[in-house]
C-alpha angles and dihedrals in degrees: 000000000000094000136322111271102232115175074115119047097188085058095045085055095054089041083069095041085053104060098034115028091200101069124105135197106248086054089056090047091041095055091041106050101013112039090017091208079140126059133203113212142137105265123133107047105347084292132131113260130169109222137172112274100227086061094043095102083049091061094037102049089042093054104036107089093053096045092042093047085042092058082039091063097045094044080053095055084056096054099250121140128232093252094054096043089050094049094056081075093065090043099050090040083058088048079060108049093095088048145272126353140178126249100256092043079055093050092045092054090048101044096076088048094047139098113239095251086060088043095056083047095055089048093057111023124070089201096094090135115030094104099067088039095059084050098059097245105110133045134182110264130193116279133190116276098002092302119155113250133171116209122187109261092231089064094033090043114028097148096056109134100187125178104219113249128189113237089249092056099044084045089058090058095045089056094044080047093046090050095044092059108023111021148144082081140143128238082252093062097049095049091052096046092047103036093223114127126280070224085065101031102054110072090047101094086053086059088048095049106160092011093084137045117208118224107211107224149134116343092328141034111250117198143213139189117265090230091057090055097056094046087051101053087045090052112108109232102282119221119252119299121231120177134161105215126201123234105277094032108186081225089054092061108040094090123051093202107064096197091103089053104041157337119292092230087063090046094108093043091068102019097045122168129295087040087292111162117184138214115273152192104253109195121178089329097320143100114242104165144346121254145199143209137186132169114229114180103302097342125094104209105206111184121185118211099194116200094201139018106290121210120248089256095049100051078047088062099042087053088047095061094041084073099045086057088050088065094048093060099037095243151123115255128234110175134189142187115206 
């Protein structure tokens, strides 16, 4: 997957359902918060992801120098030099050293210490700590009652064992992991998904030279590894797919042109305003409808939106996996097509 998109636990949760119905929701939050073999932390986009910790230097290192150069060019805005932008790490790793704290504990404890250009940027910017978090340094802990707390990696994580990678290196396996997942893709693609530079992007299938084959088509060439093609053209025809996807899906994000995924005239329905992106009714690849869901007491009320006429089968297997997500949730299912 690349990563489970998690500005929404409760979608991240069902990410993970999705693609593997016996999963259940204690063993997510056990391997998230116990035995910590996943991580949450801000990657792709500025935006929140749970990965798998052993990977989590090759997300870090990949993504550092564009995130790092992105934060750069708003302190600057504010007036704030490199070197002071670069000593509030220190500063906030310090803050951290007796825990984890909140974002606004951690703003309280800089103020007093801050210019006051550092001090206008905090005021209008949400970004604090994106800095360590680029670095590496800082991850996103457990907090009471659901509250958001960074906590420094070394205490989260005391038992990383990391190899260092250069950024060059780390941004040659996200691209082999993106393309395993998500290819055939453009560079495009990949540097939208990811949010590093076309600068960046574009002299890595040079560095990957015979490990990608390029598929002419449309207004840019996509690419895929060699090894997945193989293993494609040996697959034995699969029966049909049928998944219920929740709203942010990880799939949902990985192109920056839809076409492949859906009309154009059921565009809004999927990519709303405000950056919204709803669940939807993945069939062989595709979206065919939007769906719902909503707990009431001990019923689970599923309700399907199609965009189009479903074959009896296929209504069979959305219903199908209705169910399965009932008992993922313990709970009675009451299920509905629009």
């Amino acid at each position: 997957m690349c990563g489970v998109q998690a500005q929404v636990m409760t979608a991240a949760y069902l990410q993970l359902w999705t693609r593997n119905h016996d999963i259940t929701r204690a063993a997510i939050e056990n391997s998230l918060w116990k035995t910590r073999t996943l991580v949450k932390t801000s990657l792709m986009r500025q935006t929140l992801y749970l990965i798998a910790t052993d990977e989590f230097a090759i997300y870090v290192s990949a993504l550092r120098p564009s995130r790092f150069a992105q934060a750069m060019r708003v302190m600057d805005r504010c007036g704030i030099t490199r070197a002071e932008s670069e000593a509030l790490i220190p500063m906030i790793m310090d803050i951290l050293s007796a825990g984890p704290l909140s974002r606004p504990a951690i703003a309280a404890a800089i103020r007093p210490k801050a210019s006051k250009r550092v001090r206008f940027w905090m005021e209008n910017s949400w970004s604090l700590v994106r800095l360590p978090v680029a670095e590496g340094l800082v991850c996103y802990g457990r907090g009471e009652n659901n509250e958001v707390v960074f906590i420094r990696v070394d205490h989260w994580l005391p038992h990383l064992k990391a190899k260092p990678i250069t950024s060059i290196e780390a941004q040659c396996t996200l691209l082999r992991k993106y393309l395993r997942a998500y290819g055939p893709a453009t560079l495009t693609d990949f540097s939208h998904w990811s949010g590093i530079s076309m600068q960046e992007v574009k002299s890595l299938p040079h560095l990957l030279e015979g490990e990608l084959v390029g598929i002419p088509g449309g207004k840019k060439s996509c690419f895929l590894r060699c090894e997945d093609i193989a293993v494609l053209n040996s697959s034995p025809a699969a029966k049909s797919s049928i998944r219920l996807l929740p709203n942010f899906d990880s799939y949902l994000l990985a192109h920056r042109e839809k076409d492949h995924l859906l009309s154009a005239k059921h565009y809004k329905r999927v990519y709303r305003n405000q950056a919204w992106i709803s669940p939807v009714v993945l069939i062989d690849g595709a979206i065919a409808g939007v769906w719902s869901h909503k707990l009431q007491g001990k019923k689970l009320l599923v309700n399907i939106e199609p965009f189009g006429k479903l074959s009896k089968a296929e209504r069979a297997g959305i219903e199908e996996e209705a169910v399965s997500l009932a008992l993922f949730f313990k709970a009675e299912l009451e299920f509905h097509f629009a």
